[in-house]
N, C-alpha and C positions, 0 to 999 in steps of 0.2 A: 554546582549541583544541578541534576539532570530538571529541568522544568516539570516532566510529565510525575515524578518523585514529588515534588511540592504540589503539586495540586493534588494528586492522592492524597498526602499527610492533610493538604488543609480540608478534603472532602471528608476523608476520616475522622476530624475533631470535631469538624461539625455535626458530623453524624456522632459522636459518642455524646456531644455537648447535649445536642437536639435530645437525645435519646435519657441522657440524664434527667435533664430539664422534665422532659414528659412523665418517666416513673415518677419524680419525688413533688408533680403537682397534685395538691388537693384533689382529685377527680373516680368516679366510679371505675372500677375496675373493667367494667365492659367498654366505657369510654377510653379509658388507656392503651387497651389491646385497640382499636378502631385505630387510633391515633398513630400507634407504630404501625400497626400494617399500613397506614396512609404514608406515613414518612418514609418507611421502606419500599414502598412503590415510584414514590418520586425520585429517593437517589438512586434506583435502581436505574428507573430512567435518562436523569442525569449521569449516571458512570456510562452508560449505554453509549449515548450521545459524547460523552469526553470521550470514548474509547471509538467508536467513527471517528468523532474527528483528529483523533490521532492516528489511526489508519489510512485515513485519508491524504493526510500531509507525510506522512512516509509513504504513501503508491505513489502520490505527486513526483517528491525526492528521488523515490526508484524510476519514475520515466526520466529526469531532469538528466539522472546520471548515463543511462541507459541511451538516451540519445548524444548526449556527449558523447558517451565511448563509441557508438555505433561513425560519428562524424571524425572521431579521430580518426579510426580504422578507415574510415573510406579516404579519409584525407593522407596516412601513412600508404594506402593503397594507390592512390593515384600518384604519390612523390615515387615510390617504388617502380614503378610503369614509364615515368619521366625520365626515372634515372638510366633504365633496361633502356628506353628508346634512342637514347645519347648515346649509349655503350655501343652499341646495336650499328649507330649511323658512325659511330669514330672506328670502329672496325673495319666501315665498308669503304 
């Protein structure tokens, strides 16, 4: 199962848990609305923040690959040139 899937599902039960939790406490109803918009500002900023940092480790990923392939290519590039040069001298 994909990692960034599990941590959704576990942000989301927390947040429905939290959410439950808060409606069915004993509390004023002007205190309850404060309360979720509090809580919905913080996971807000926690999914923010899980969602950088999973962009961030995939731009990482895309340079890791990106320079690989870029060092294959220079390296199939230069076998290719070695090879022409040998060709080149067993002709001559």
């Amino acid at each position: 199962m994909n990692s960034g899937k599990v941590v959704l599902g576990v942000l989301a039960g927390v947040a429905i848990g939290a959410m439950f939790g808060i409606l069915f406490a004993p509390d004023k109803g002007s205190n309850t609305r404060r309360k979720i918009s509090q809580k919905r500002d913080d996971y807000i900023d926690e999914l923010e923040e899980k969602f950088n940092d999973f962009t961030d480790s995939i731009a990482d990923k895309f340079d890791t690959v990106k320079d690989g392939a870029t060092r294959i290519v220079k390296n199939g590039k230069q076998k290719v040139e070695d090879i022409e040069s040998e060709v080149i001298s067993s002709l001559s």
